[in-house]
VEXDREN-2710 file (C-alpha; in Angstrom, 1 decimal):
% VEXDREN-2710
k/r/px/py/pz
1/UNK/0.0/0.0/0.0
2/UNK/1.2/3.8/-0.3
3/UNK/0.8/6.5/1.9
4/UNK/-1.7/7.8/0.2
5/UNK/-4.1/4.7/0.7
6/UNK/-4.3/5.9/4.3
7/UNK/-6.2/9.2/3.4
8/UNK/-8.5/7.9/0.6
9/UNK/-9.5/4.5/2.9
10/UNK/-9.2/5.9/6.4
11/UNK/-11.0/2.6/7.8
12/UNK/-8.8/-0.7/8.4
13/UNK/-11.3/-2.3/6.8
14/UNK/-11.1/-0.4/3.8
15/UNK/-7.8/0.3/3.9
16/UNK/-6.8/-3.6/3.8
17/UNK/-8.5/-4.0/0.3
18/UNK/-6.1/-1.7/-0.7
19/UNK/-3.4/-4.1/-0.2
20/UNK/-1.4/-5.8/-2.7
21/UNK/1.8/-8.0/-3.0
22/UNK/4.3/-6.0/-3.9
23/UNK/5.7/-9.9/-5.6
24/UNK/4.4/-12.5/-6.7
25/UNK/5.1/-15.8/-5.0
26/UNK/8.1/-17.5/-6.4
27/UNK/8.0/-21.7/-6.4
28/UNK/10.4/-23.1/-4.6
29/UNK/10.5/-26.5/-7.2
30/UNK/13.9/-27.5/-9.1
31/UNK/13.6/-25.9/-12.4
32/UNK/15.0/-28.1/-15.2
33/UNK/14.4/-28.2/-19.5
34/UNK/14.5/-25.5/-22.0
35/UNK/15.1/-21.5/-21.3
36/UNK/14.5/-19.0/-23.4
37/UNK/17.9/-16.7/-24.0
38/UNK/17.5/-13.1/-22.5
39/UNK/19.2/-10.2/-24.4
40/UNK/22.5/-10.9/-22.7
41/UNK/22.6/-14.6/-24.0
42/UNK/21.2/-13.3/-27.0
43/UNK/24.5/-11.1/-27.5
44/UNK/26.9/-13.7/-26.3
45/UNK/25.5/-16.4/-29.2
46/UNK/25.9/-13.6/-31.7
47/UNK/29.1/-12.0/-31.1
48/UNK/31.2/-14.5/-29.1
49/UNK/32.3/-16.8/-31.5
50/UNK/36.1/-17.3/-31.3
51/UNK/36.1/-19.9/-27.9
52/UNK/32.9/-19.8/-26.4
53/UNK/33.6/-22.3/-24.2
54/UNK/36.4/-19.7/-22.5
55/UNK/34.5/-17.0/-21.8
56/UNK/34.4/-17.4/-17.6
57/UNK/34.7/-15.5/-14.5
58/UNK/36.2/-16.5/-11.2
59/UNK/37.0/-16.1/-7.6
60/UNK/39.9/-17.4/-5.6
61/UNK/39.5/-17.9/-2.2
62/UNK/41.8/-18.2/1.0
63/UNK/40.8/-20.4/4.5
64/UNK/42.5/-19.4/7.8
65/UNK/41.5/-22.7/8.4
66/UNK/42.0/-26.2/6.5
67/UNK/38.7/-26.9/4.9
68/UNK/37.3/-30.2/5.5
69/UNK/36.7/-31.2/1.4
70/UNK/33.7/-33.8/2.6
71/UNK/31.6/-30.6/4.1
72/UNK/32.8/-28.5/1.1
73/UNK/31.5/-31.1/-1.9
74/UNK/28.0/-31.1/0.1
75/UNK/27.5/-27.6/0.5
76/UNK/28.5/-26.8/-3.4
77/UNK/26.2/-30.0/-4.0
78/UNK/23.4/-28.2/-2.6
79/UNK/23.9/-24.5/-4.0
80/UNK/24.4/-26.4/-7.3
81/UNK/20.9/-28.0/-6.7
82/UNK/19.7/-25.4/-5.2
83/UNK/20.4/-22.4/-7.8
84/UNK/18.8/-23.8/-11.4
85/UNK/21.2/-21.5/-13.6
86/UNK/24.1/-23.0/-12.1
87/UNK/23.1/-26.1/-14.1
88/UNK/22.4/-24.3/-17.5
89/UNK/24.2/-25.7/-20.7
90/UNK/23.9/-24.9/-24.6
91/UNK/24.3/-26.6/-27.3
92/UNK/22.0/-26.9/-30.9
93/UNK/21.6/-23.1/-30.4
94/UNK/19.3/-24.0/-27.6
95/UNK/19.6/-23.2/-23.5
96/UNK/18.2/-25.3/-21.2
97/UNK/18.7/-26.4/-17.2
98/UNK/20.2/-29.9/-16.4
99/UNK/17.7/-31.5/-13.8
100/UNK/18.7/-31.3/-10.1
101/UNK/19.9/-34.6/-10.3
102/UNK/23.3/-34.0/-12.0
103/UNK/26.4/-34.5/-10.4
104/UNK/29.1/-32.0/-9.3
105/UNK/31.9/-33.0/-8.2
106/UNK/34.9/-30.6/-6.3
107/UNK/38.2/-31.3/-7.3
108/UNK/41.4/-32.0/-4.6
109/UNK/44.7/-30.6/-5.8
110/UNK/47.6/-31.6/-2.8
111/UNK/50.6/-28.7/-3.5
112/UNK/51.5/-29.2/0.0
113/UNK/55.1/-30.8/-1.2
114/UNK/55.3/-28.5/-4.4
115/UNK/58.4/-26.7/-5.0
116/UNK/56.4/-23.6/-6.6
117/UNK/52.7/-23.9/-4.9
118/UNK/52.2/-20.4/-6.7
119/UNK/53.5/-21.9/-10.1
120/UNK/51.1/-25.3/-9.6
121/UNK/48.5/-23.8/-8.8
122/UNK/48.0/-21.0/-11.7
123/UNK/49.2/-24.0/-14.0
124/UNK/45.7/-26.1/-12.4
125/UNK/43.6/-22.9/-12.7
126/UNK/44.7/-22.0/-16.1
127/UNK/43.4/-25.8/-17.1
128/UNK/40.7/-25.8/-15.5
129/UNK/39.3/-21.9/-16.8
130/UNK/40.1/-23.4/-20.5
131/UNK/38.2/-26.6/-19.9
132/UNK/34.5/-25.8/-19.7
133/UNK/31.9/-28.0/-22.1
134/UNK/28.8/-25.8/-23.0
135/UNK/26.7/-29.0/-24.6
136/UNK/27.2/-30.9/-21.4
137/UNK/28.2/-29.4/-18.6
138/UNK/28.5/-28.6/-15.6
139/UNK/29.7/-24.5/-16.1
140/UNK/30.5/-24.2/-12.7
141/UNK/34.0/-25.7/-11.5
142/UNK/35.8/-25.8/-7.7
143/UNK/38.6/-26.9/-7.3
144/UNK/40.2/-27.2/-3.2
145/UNK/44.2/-26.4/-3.3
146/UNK/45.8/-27.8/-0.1
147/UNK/48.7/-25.4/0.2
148/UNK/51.4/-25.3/3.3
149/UNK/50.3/-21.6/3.4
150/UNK/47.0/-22.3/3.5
151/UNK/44.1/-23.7/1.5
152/UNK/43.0/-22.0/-1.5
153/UNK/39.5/-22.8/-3.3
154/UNK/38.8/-21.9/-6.8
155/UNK/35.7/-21.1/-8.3
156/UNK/35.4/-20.6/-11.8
157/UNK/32.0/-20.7/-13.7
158/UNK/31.2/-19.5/-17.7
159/UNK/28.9/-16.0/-17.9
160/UNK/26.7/-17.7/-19.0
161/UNK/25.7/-18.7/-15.6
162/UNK/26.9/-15.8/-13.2
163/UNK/27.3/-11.7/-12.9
164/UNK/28.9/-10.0/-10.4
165/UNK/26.4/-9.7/-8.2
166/UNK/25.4/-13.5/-8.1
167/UNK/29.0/-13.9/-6.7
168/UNK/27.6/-12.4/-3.5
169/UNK/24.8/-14.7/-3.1
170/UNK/26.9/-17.6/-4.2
171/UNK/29.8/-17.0/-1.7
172/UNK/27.0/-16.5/1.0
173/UNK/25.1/-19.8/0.6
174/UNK/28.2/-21.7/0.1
175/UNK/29.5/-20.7/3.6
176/UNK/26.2/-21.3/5.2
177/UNK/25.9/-25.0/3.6
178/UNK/29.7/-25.6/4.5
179/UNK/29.0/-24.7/8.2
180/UNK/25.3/-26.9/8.4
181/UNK/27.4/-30.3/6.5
182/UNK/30.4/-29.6/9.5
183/UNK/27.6/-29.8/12.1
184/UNK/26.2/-32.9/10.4
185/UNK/23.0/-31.0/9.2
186/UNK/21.0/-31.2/6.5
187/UNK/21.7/-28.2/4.2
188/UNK/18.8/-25.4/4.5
189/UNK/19.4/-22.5/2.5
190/UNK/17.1/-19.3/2.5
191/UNK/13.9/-19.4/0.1
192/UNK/14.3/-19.1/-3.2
193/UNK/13.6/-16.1/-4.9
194/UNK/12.1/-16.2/-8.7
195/UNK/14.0/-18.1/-11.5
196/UNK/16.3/-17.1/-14.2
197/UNK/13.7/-19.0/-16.6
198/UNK/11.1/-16.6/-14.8
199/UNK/12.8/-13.4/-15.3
200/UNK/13.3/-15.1/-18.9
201/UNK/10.2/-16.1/-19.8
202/UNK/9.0/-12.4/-18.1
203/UNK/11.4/-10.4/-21.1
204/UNK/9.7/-11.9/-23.7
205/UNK/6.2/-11.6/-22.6
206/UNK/8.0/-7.9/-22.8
207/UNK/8.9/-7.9/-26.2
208/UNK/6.0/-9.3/-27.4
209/UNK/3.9/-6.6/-25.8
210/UNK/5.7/-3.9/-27.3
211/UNK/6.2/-2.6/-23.9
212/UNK/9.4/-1.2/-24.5
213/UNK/8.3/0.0/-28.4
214/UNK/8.7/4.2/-27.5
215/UNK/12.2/3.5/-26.4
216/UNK/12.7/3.4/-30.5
217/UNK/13.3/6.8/-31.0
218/UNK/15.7/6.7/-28.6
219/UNK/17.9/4.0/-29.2
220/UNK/17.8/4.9/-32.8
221/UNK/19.1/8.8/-32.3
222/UNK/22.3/6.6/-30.3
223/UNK/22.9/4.2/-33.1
224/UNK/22.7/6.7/-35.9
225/UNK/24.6/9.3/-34.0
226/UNK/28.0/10.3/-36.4
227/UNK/30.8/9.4/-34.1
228/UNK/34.5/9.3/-34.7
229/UNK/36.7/5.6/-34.9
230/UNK/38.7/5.2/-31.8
231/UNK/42.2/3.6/-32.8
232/UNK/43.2/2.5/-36.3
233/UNK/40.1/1.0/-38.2
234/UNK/40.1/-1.9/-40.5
235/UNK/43.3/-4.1/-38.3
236/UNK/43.0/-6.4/-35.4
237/UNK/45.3/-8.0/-33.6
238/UNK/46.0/-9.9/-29.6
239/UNK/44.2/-8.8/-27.1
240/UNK/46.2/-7.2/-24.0
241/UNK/45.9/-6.5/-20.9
242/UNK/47.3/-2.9/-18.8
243/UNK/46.4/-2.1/-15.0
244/UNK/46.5/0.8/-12.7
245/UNK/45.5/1.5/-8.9
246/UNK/44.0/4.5/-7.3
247/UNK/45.1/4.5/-4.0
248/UNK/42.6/5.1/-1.2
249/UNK/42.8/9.1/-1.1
250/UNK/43.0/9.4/-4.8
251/UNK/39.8/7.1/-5.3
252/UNK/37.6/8.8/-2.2
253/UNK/35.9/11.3/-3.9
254/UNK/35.3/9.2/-7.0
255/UNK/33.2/6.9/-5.4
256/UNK/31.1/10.0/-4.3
257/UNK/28.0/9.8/-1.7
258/UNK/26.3/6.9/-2.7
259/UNK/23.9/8.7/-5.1
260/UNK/22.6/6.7/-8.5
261/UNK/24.8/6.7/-10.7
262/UNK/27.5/9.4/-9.2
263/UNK/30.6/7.1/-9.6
264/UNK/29.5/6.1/-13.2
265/UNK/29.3/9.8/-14.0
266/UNK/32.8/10.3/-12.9
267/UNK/34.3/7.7/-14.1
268/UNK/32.9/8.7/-17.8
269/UNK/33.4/12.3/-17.6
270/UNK/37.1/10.8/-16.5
271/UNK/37.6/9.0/-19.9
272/UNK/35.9/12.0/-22.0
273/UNK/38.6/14.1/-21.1
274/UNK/41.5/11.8/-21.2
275/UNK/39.8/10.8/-25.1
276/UNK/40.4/14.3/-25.7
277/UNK/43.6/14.7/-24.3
278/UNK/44.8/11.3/-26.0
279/UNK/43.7/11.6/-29.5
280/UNK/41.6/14.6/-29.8
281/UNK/38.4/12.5/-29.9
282/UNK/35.1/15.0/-29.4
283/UNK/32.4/12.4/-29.6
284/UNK/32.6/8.5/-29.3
285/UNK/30.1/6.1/-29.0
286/UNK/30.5/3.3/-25.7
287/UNK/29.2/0.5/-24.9
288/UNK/28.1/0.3/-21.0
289/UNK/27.3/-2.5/-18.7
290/UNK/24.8/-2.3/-16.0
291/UNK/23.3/-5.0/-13.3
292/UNK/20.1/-5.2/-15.6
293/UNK/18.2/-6.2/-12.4
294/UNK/16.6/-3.0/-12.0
295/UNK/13.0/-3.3/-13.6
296/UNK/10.7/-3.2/-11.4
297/UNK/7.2/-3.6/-13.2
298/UNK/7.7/-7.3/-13.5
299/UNK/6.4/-8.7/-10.5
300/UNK/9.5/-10.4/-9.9
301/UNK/11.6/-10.7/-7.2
302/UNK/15.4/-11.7/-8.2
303/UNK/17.3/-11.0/-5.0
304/UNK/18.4/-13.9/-4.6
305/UNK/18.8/-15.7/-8.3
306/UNK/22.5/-16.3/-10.0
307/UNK/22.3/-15.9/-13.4
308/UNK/24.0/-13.6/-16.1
309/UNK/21.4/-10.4/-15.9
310/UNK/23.8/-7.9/-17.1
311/UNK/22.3/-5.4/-19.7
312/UNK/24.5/-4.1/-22.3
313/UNK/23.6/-0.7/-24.0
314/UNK/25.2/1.8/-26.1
315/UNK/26.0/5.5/-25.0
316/UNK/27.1/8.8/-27.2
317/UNK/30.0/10.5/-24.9
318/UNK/30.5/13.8/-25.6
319/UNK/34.6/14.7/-25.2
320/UNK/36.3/17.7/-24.2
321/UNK/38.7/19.5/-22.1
322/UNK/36.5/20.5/-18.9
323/UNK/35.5/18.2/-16.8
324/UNK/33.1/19.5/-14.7
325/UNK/31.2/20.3/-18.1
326/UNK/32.0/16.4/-19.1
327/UNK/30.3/15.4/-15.6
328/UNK/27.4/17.7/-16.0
329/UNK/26.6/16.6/-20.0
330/UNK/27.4/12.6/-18.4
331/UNK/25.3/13.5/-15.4
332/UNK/22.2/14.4/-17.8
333/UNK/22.6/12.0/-20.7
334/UNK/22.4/9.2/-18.2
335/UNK/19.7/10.5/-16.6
336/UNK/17.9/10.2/-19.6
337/UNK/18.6/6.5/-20.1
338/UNK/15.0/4.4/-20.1
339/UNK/15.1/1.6/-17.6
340/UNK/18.6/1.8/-16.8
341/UNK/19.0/0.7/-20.5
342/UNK/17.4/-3.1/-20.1
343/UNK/15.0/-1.8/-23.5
344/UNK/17.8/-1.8/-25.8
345/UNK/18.8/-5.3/-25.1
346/UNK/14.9/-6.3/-25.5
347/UNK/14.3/-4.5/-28.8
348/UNK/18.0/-4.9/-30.2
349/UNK/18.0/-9.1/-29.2
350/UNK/14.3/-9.9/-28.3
351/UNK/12.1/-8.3/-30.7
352/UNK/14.9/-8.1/-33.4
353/UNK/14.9/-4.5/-34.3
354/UNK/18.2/-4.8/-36.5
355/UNK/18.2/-0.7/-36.9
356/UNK/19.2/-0.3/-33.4
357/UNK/22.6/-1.9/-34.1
358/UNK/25.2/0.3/-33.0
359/UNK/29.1/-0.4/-32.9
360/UNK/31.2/0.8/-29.9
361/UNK/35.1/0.6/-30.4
362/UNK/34.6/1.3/-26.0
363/UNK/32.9/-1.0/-23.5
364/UNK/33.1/0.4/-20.1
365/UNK/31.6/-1.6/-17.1
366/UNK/31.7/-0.4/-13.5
367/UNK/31.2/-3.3/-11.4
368/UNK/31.8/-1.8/-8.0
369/UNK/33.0/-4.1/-4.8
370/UNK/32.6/-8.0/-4.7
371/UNK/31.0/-8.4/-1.2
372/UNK/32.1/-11.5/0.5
373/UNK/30.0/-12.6/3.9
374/UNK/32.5/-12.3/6.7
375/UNK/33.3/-15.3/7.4
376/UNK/35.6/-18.5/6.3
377/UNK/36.8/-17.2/2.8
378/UNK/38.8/-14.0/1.6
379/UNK/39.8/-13.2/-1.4
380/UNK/43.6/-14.8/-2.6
381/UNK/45.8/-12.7/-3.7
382/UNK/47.4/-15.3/-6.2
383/UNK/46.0/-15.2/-9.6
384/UNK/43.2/-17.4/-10.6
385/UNK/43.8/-18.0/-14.4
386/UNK/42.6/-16.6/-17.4
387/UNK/39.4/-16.4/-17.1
388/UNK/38.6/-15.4/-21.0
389/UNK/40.0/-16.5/-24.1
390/UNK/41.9/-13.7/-26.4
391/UNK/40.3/-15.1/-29.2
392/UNK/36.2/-14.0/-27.7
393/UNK/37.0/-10.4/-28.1
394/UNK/33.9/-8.4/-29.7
395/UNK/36.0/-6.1/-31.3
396/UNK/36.5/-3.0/-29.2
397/UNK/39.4/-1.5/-29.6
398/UNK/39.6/-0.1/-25.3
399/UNK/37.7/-2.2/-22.7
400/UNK/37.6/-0.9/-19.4
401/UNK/36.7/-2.7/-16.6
402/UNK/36.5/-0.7/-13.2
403/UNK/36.1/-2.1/-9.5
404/UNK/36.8/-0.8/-6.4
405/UNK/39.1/-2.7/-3.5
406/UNK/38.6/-1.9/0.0
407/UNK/38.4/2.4/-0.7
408/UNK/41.1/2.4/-3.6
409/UNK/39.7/1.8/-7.2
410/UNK/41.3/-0.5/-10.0
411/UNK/41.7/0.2/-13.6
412/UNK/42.3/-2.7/-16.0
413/UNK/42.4/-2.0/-19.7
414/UNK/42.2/-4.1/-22.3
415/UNK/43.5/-3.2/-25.9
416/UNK/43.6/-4.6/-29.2
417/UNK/47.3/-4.3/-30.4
418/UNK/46.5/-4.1/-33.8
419/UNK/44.6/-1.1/-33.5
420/UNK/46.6/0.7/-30.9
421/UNK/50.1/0.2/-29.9
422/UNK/51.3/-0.3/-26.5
423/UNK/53.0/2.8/-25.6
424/UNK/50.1/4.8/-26.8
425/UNK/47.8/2.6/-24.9
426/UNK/50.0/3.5/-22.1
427/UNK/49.7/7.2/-22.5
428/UNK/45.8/6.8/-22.7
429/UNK/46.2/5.6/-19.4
430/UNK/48.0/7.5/-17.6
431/UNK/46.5/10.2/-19.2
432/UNK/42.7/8.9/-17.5
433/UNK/44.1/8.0/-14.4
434/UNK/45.0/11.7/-14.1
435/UNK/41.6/12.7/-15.3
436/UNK/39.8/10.3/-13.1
437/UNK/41.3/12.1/-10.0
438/UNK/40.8/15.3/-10.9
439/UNK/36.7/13.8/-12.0
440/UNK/36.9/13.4/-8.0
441/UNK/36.4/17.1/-7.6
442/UNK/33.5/17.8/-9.9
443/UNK/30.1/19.1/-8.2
444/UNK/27.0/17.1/-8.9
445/UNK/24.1/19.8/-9.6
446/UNK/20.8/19.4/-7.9
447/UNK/19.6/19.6/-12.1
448/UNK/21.3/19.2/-15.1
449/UNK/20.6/19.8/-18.6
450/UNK/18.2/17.9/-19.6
451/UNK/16.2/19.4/-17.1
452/UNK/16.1/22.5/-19.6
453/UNK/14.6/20.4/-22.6
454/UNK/17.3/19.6/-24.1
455/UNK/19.3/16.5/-23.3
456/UNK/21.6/16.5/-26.5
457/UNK/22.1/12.8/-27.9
458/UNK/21.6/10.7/-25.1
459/UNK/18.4/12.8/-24.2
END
């Protein structure tokens, strides 16, 4: 009910007709068969086509304590029963859930005698990120290194089954199982909340609707926009790999108060400038990232599901050599994005609106701070493999792929070599680094531009 409810039906009586579930119930039965692909699945059949298989992400974790493998194979055993995408598989250009029934099995690597644990164990990682069957399954690995320094556990699962957020609830529910099998209990993990098949099944009643048809104009103004080629056009070559830190005082006022969308806005008015600066780039189209969790009108609730919701969606940035002007044009254009940009991937993959097409030499994706339950794991500080092939690269010339550690911030950049060299992809970092502190000072205004009627590109 709203506030308002209590002034038009002042009476209880009244008022509780008012009432209405803010969700709708979600079962609690295994989900197993066919699934329909979302936009995000839609994109990675389309455009990921050199080693799909090797297209992952992963978490390495560190014990205080030796882990007792018997209590860890039944508490993955149950989250893998217990979370359907975790059993999701393609093959015949069809997805579908393996029933609850399939096996999953941890794997025990003893480097307890090795010479070079460090050296073993990225050599058993690196196997084990390469070796993932999509027609068969299971996407999900773990493998338990027993190290003189400590155990290490290794999780590494295709994205086809996992964003950064289901990390959270993964992590959570593992250590809960782990701790009920040590105490001899049955494994009871919290309610489930609605399926990926349900939030899949909910886009395309979407699409079919039309629901998201006046987000055309929109989405075709950002496709058709004339924007200039970042790097040298026409040449591809490997795929590599730069990183910087921003220490905890440089990376404070970046992250901002909280507000939607503040550290997003920094971060891009960050890289307008630094395009300017690097190659005298005044307009350049992106292609951002987002949690694609955030419609609400679906009756849905998905706080609890793994899957890969991520909504991809293209994004005019305007370049230049102010950046408070960058962050106020950013601040506005973003503003002005529909549903947090979860249409475009609808009407681009789902309803097939081939116009909307609209090639990016950037990706950008902000995905904030991996929360980990206090508890039995940290994070490792030892690599955990690579976790995608060079060869899956949608052919961006700059990805960027922001996080934040504790208060600092990292930067990794990946680069295709044939388009830009590595000492100029160098300078393009340094150069945003700088810009990305100085973003840290820019004032975010109660309005912004759009707010006057005219939102430029974006708006």
């Amino acid at each position: 009910m709203s506030v308002a409810d209590f002034f038009v039906s002042p009476v209880i009586g009244e008022l509780a007709l008012t009432m209405r579930r803010v969700f709708k119930v979600a079962s609690q039965e295994p989900v197993s068969g066919p699934l329909k692909p979302t936009p995000i699945l839609e994109w990675f059949v389309r455009t990921i086509n050199g080693r799909p298989e090797h297209f992952n992400q992963a978490v390495l974790l560190k014990s205080a304590e030796q882990i007792d493998a018997s209590s860890l194979q039944r508490a993955l055993a149950a989250v893998w029963r217990h979370h359907d995408a975790l059993r999701m598989v393609y093959g015949d250009g069809c997805f579908s859930i393996l029933p609850e029934t399939a096996l999953f099995t941890l794997e025990i690597a003893d480097l307890r005698a090795a010479d070079e644990p460090d050296r073993a164990m990225l050599e058993i990682a690196e196997t084990t990120q390469a070796g993932f069957l999509l027609v068969t399954g299971p996407l999900l690995k773990a493998v338990l290194f027993r190290r003189a320094d400590g155990d290490r556990l290794l999780v590494a699962a295709h994205h086809l089954i996992v964003d950064v957020v289901s990390w959270s609830v993964f992590a959570r529910d593992v250590e809960s199982a782990y701790a009920m099998a040590r105490g001899e209990e049955q494994a009871a993990l919290p309610a489930k909340s609605h399926s990926f098949r349900d939030w899949a099944d909910a886009l395309h009643r979407l699409a079919e609707s039309g629901a998201f048809d006046s987000e055309i104009p929109f989405w075709r103004r950002i496709a058709e926009a004339a924007c200039e080629t970042v790097g040298l056009s026409g040449r591809s070559g490997t795929m590599l790999t730069m990183s910087v830190r921003l220490a905890d005082g440089e990376a404070a006022g970046l992250l901002g108060d909280g507000a939607s969308h503040e550290p997003l806005t920094r971060m891009l008015a960050a890289l307008a400038c630094a395009l300017h600066r690097w190659n005298g780039l005044n307009r350049v189209r992106l292609m951002l990232e987002g949690h694609g969790r955030g419609l609400g009108d679906t009756g849905l609730d998905i706080s609890r599901t793994i899957g890969w919701f991520t909504a991809l969606w293209p994004f005019v940035l305007d370049c230049g050599p102010e950046v408070q002007v960058a962050f106020d044009t950013v601040q506005a254009a973003l503003k002005n994005v529909p549903n947090l940009g979860l249409g475009y991937g609808v009407l681009r993959y789902l309803a097939d609106h081939e116009e909307l097409d609209a090639h990016a030499d950037i990706s950008f994706n902000y995905i904030g701070k991996m929360e980990l339950a206090e508890g039995l794991f940290t994070l490792a500080d030892e690599p955990s493999g690579q976790t995608v092939s060079p060869a899956n690269r949608p052919g961006q010339t700059f990805e960027f792929l922001l996080s934040t550690d504790d208060d600092a911030i990292v930067v990794h950049l990946t680069y295709d070599s044939g388009r830009v060299s590595t000492p100029e992809a160098a300078r393009f970092l340094d150069l945003y680094r700088e810009w990305l502190i100085r973003a840290a000072g820019c004032q975010a205004s109660a309005f912004d531009y759009s707010d006057f009627g005219d939102g430029g590109v974006n708006g």
